[in-house]
Kinemage of the C-alpha trace (Angstrom):
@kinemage 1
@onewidth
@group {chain A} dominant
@subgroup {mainchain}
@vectorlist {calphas} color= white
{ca unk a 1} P 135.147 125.784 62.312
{ca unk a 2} L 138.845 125.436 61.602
{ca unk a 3} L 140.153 122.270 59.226
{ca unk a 4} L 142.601 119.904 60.645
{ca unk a 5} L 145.771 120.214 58.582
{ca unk a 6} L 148.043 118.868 60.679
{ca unk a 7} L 148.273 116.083 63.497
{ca unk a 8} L 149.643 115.623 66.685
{ca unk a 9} L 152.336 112.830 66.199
{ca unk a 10} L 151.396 109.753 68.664
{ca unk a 11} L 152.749 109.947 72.190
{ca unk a 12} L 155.880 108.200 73.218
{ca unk a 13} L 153.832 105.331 74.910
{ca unk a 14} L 150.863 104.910 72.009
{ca unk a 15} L 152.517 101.167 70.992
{ca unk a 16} L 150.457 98.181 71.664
{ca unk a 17} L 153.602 96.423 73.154
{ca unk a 18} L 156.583 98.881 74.628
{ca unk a 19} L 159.463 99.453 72.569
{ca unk a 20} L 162.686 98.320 73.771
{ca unk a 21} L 165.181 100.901 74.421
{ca unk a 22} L 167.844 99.509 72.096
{ca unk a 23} L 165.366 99.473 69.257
{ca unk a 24} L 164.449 103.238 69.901
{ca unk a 25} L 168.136 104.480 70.051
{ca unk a 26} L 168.951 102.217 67.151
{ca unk a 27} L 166.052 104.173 65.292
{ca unk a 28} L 167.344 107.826 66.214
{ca unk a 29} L 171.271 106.883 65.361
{ca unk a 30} L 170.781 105.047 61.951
{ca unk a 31} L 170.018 108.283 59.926
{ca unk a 32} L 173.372 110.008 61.360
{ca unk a 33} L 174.991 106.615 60.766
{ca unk a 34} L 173.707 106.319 56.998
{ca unk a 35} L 174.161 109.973 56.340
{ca unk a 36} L 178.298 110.507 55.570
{ca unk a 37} L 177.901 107.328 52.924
{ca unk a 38} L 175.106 109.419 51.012
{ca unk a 39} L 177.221 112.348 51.185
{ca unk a 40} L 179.858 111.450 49.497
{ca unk a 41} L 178.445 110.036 47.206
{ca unk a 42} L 175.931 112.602 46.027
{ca unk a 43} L 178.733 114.679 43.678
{ca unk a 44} L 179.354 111.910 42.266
{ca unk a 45} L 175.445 111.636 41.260
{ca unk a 46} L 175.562 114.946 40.182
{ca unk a 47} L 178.725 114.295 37.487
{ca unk a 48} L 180.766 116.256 39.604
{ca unk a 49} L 184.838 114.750 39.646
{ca unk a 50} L 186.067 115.417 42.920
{ca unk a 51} L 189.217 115.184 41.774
{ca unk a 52} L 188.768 112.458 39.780
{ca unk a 53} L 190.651 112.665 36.061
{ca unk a 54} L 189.538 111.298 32.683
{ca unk a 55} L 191.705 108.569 31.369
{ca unk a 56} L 193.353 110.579 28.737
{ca unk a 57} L 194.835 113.567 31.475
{ca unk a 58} L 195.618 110.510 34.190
{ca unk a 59} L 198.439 109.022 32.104
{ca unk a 60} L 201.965 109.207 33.634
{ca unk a 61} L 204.029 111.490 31.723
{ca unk a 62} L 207.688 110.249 31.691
């Protein structure tokens, strides 16, 4: 006997009421939406300037 580690995901048509097709494309394009806004601002989590320049080097010489 073999264990069960994984599971088939639910076919397309397994929801008590269908899905509307709007709803389902809204679902698939809302991650490649959402995704360039957490991009960007990941460096910036990780301390990294991107350019960015402390206060004291960011003065106008002149």
């Amino acid at each position: 006997m073999t264990p069960k580690l994984f599971h088939r995901p639910p076919p397309a048509g397994d929801t008590e009421r269908p899905v509307p097709r709007w709803a389902t494309r809204l679902a698939h394009a809302l991650p490649l939406l959402l995704l360039p806004a957490c991009l960007w601002r990941l460096p910036f989590a990780l301390h990294f300037e991107m350019g960015r320049c402390r206060r004291a080097a960011c003065r106008p010489t002149g």
